[in-house]
N, C-alpha and C positions, 0 to 999 in steps of 0.2 A: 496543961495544954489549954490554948482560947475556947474560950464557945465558941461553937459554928451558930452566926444570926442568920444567916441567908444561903440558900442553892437555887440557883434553876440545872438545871437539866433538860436537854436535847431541844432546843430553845430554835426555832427559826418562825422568822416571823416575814410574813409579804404585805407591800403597797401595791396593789392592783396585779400585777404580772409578774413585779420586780421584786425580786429577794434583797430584802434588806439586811437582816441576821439568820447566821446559820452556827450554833459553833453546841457542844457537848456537854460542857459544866463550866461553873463558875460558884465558886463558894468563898462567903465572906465571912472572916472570923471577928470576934471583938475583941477592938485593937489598929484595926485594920485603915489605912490611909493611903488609901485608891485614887490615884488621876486617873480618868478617861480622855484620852485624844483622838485624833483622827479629823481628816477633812470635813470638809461643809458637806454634809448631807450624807458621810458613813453610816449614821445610827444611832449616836454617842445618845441623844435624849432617848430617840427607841428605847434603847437598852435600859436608862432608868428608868424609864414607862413603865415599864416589860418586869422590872424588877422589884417596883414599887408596887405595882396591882392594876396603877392609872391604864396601862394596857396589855390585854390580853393576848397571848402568843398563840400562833395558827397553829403551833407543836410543841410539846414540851410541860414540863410543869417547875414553879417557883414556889420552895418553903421559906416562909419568914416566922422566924422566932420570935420575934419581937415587934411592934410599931413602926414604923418609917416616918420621920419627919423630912419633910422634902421641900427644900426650896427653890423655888421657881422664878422664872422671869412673868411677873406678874403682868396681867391685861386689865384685871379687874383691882382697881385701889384693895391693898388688902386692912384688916384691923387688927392693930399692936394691941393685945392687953397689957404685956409685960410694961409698967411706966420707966423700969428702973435699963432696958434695955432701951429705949426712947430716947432716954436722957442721953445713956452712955454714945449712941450712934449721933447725936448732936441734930435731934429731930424739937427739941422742946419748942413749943412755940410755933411750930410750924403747920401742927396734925389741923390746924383750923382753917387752912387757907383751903381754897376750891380747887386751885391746880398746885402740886409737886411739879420737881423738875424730874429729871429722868435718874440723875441718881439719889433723889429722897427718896424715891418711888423704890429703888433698890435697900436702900436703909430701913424703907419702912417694912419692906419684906423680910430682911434680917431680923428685925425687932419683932416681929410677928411669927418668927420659927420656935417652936417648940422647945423649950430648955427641958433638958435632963435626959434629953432621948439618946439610947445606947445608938442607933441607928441613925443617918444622917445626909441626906442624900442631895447636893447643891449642885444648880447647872447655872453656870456663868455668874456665880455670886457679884463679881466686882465687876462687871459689865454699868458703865455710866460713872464709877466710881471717881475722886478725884484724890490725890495722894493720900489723904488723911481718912477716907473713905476705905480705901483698899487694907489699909491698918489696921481701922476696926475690927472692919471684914475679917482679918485675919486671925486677928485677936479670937474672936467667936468661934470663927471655925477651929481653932486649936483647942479650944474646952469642950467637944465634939468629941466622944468615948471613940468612935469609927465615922467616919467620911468616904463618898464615893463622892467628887468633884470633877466635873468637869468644867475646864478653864482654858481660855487661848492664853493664860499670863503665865508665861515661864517663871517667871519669878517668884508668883504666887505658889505654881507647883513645885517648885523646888522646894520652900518653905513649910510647904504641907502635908505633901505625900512622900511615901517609902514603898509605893506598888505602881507601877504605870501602867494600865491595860490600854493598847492601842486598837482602837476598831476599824479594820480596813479591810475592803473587799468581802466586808457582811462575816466575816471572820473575828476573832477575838485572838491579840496577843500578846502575852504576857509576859514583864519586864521586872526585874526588882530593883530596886533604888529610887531616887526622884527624878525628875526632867532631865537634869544632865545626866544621870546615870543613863537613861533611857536612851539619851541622842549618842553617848560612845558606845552604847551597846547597837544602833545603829547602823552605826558608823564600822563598827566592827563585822558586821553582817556584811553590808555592803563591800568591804574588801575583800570577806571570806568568799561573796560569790561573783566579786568578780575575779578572783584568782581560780574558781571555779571554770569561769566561762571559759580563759584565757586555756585552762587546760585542755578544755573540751572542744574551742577551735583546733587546739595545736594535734591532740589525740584523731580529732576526725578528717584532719587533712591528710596527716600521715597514711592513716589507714585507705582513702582515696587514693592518694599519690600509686601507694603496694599495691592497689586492686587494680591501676591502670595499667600498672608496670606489668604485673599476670597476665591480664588480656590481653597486651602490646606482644608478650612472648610466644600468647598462645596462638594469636597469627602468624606471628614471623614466626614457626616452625616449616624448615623448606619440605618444597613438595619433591618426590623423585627424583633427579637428572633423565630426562629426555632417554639416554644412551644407555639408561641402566637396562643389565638383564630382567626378565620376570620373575627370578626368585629374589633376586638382589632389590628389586622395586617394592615386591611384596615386605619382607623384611624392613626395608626403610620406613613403609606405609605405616605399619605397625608399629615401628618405634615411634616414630613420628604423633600417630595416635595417642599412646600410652605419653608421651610429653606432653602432648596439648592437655590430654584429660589430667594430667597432675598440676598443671597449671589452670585449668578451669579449676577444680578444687580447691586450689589453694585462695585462688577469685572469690567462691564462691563463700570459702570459710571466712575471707576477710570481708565479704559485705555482709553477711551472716553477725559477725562482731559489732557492723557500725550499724546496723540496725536494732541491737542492742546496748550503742554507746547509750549512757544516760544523758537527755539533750538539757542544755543549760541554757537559759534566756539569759542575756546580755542587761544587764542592772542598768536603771535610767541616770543617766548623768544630767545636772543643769549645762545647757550649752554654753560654750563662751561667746559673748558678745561685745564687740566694740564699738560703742558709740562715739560718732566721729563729734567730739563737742565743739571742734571749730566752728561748723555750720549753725551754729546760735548765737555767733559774732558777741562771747564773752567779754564784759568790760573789763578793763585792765587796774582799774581803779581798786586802792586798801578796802575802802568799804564800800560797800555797793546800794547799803539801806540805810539812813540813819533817822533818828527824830530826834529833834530838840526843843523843849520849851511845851512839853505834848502836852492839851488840856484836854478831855475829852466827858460829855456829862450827856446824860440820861435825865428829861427832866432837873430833877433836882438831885438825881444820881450821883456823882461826881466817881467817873470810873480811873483817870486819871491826872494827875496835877501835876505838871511842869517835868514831865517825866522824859529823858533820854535815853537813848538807845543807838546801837550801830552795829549790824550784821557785815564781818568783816567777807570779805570774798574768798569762797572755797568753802565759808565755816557751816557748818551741820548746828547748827540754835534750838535743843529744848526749851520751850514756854510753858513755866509752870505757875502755878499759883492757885487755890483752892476752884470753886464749881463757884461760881458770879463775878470770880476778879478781872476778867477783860480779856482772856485769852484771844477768845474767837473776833472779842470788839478790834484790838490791834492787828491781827491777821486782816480786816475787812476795811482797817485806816489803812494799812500799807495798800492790797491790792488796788483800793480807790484814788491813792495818793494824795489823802487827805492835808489839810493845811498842818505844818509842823513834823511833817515826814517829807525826807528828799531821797528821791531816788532817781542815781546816777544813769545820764542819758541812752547807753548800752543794756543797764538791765532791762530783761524782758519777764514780768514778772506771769508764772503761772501757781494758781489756786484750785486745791483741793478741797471741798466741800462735800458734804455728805449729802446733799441735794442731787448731784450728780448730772447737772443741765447742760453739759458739753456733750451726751451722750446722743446722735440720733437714734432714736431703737428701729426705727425701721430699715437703717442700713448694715450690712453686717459687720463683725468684727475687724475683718482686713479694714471694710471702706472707711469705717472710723478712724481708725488709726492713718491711714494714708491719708485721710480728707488736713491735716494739719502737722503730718512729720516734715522735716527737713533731711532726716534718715532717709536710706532707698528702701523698698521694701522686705531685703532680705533679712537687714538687720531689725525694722519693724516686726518682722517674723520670732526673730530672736530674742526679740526684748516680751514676745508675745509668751511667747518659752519657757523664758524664765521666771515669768507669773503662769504656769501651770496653765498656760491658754496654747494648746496644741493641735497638730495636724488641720484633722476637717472642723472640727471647734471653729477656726478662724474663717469660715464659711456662713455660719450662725449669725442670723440676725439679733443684732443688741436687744430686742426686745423678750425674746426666749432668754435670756441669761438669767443665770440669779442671782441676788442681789450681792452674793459675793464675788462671784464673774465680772458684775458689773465693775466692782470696783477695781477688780485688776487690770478691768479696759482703759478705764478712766485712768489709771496709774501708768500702761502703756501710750497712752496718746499723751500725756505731760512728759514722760523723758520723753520720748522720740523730737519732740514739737521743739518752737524756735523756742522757748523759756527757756533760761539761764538762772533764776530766781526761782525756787518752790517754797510753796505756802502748804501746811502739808495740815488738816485741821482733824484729826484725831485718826487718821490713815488705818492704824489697825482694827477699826469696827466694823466688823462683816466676814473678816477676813479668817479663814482658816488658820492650823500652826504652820502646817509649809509654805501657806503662800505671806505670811507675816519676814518668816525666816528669808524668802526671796528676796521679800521688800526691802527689810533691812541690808542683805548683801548689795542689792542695787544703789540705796541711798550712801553708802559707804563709800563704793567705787565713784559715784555722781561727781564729775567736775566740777559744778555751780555751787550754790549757796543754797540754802536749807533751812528753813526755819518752822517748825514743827510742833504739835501738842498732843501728846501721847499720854493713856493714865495705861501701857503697857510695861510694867516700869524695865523688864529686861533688853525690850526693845528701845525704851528710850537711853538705856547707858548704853547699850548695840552702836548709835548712831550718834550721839549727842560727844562733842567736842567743846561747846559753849552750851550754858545756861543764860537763861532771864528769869529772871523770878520778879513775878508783881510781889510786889509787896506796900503796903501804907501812901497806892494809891502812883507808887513810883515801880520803875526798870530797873532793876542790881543786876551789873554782870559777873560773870564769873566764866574762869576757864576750865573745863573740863564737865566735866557730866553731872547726874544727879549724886550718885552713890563718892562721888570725888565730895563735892559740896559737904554732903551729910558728914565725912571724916574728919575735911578741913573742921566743922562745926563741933564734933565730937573731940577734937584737941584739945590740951588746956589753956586758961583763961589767957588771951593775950598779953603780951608785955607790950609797954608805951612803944617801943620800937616798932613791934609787927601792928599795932594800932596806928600810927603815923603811916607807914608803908599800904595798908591798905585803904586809908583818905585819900592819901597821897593818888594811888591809883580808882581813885574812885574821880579825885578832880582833875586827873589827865583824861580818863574817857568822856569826861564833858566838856574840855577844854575841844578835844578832839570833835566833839561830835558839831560845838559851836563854827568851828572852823569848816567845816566840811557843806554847811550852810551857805548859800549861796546870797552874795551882796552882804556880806557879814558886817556890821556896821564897827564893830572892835577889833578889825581884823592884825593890826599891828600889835595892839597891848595882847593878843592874846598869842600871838606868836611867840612874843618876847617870854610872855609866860611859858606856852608848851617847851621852849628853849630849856626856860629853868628848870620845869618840874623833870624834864629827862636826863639833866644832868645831876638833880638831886636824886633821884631812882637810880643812875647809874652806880653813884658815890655809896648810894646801899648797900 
């Protein structure tokens, strides 16, 4: 059997009035590779707080068997001894500069974690990360004897754990398997209780309907005839009596029963909502964004060189490429509509930023969203809904929000709004796992074009139909997602055919994107070409 490294027991802990955790035990064996989930502001850090020592519980007591090494989202620069973990997290060279960016600052906290400890304790490790970042990260954590992580990356959790405690409602619940195990277990709840409810209406209607039906009989029992004798009236009286009181009891047994029905609350569904996309007067146009010939430089930076691109209409565009290759700089060329980007007369572009300056905080919820929808308000209501922004919530001034509310504001005021184009610049940062999972449903069903940079990797194949990848300072497109890419890559070596086939198709999209330029100065030779190249692609 494992060691036991860790208990608490009868564990509840208050912020000011308000009950944060409340739950009985919790015991961690060695071995053990724990996700914690749960929304913004459940408890999920509480609870490692609580569990590591960092804070003490208003009830209850925690044994640790051993050390905790705990990694944290760092405020204070931390110091790596380890050189050889340094290296490995691709930090060399860097510990001498005055400022890190936000995911060295994550790297260098990894590299500063305690190697060899049975115990293990990570909250938001890959927060900042960029693809080859989140690998590492992973790498690490799986030479981790036991892990309690908490992480909005599904894909990190799946990869990592085999326990999922979800913290909800200051409660602690306990799941076996990983991420998806977790979400069909779920998933399974939620049908089991709404087949619950479904009985529990139909069981207490019935039972109503029979108690109306008794009291309806126990009136309409007639009185006398006028003409009757008085023994014969007596004798009626009586019978009469004796009906009504077996029909009040039996009233009385049947509301007796439904006051004893087990009541069942009615399980929260996301609403459906239609947004009406005509009203954003979408352009009808194949591509709606393109760049040709893109130079773009920093100083003496050179972030990119003669680089092309074209975001087709409808298409959902992950934008990948390491932490300094241009992600956010291209998102900030298109929104600007910088020289060497055209964008078609119809698109209306809207931009996501983690600055969040579309927000007024001093007006509420509703007035935000209505100050720029083209939606009516009911559906603005709906889209509000389905970012877990509910009832009187929509009453709340933007200023009281937190900074994960805010962003769900900020996400409802760009669908609802005239934009047809979204620029979407790391969307999942702030954001809890349900209202991630929202997002993503939402960007799915989205009419318009999509062009997005996510280091969530589950949420980026969720949404992603096309890739860009920077790479050597240029744009490579590809169709289909990250996790497509990676297999295409993972195949064997090509043959001179599938090497022709994909030039081939590398010089139709810039043939394409040339074309699509406006005043094109070769516009005849290049026609004649895209002519050829589709008839040779066809003949493939």
């Amino acid at each position: 059997m494992s060691k036991m490294l860790l208990t608490a027991s009868h564990i509840v802990k208050y912020f000011s009035d308000r009950k944060i955790l409340e739950f009985e035990r919790l015991t961690v064996y060695e071995g053990d590779r724990i996700g914690i989930v749960g929304a913004n502001g459940a408890g999920k850090t509480t609870l490692l707080n609580i569990l590591s020592g960092d804070l003490p519980p208003d009830e209850g007591t925690v044994y640790r068997e051993v050390p905790v090494s705990y990694f944290k989202q760092f405020r204070a620069r931390p110091q790596a001894s380890d050189s050889r973990s340094v290296k490995e997290l691709g930090l060399s060279g860097k510990l001498s500069r005055e400022r890190l960016s936000g995911g060295e600052m994550t790297r260098l906290g990894l590299a500063a974690m305690e190697g060899g400890s049975l115990l293990t304790f990570a909250d938001e490790p890959t927060a900042n990360l960029d693809a080859e970042g989140v690998e590492l990260c992973c790498r690490r954590l799986e030479e981790c004897v036991t892990l309690l992580l908490i992480s909005h990356d599904r894909a990190v959790l799946d990869r990592l754990c085999t326990r999922i405690i979800e913290v909800k409602d200051g409660a602690l619940h306990f799941y076996t398997g990983n991420f998806t195990a977790y979400r069909e277990q779920r998933e399974q709840e939620f049908r089991r209780q709404e087949f619950e409810y479904q009985q529990y209406r139909s069981e207490k209607a019935r039972l109503e309907a029979a108690a109306r039906e008794r009291n309806q009989a126990s009136r309409s029992v007639r009185k006398a005839p006028s003409r009757m004798g008085n023994s014969e009236a007596r004798l009626h009286k009586r019978e009469a009596a004796e009906k009504a009181e077996k029909f009040d009891s039996a009233r009385k047994s049947i509301l007796s029963r439904l006051e004893q029905l087990e009541v069942k609350e009615k399980p929260h569904e996301t609403p459906l909502v239609r947004i009406d996309f005509s009203l954003t007067a979408p352009p009808a146009n194949r591509d709606v964004v393109t760049g040709n010939r893109l130079t773009f430089r920093y100083g003496d930076n050179t972030i990119f060189e003669n680089a092309a691109f074209t975001l087709p209409r409808g298409s959902k565009t992950a934008l990948v490429g390491p932490n300094g290759a241009g992600k956010t700089t291209l998102m900030e060329l298109i929104a600007s509509d910088s020289p060497g980007i055209r964008i078609v007369p119809k698109a209306r572009i809207g931009y996501f930023k983690q600055g969040l300056d579309s927000l007024d905080l001093e007006k509420t919820v509703l007035e935000n969203v209505m100050d720029t929808a083209v939606q009516d308000e009911k559906t603005m209501r709906g889209i509000l809904a389905r970012l877990l922004i509910r009832r009187e919530d929509v009453f709340k001034k933007a200023g009281v929000l937190s900074g994960g509310e805010r962003v769900k504001l900020a996400f409802a005021k760009l669908f609802g709004s005239p934009a047809n184009v979204l620029l979407l610049d790391e969307p999942t940062n702030f954001l809890d796992m349900p209202a991630i999972e929202a997002l993503q449903k939402m960007i799915q069903e989205y009419e318009g074009t999509v062009l997005f940079v996510s280091h969530d990797r589950a949420f980026s194949d969720g949404c992603a139909d096309h890739l860009l990848r920077i790479e050597g300072k240029k744009l490579l497109p590809f169709a289909g997602n990250l996790s497509d890419w990676e297999k295409r890559q993972a195949e064997p070596a090509k043959t001179p055919e599938r090497m022709e086939k994909t030039v081939l198709e590398l010089r139709l999209a810039e043939v394409i994107a040339r074309l699509s330029a406006p005043n094109c100065p070769d516009r005849e030779a290049l026609e004649r070409e895209f002519q050829a190249l589709v008839a040779r692609r066809n003949q493939g």
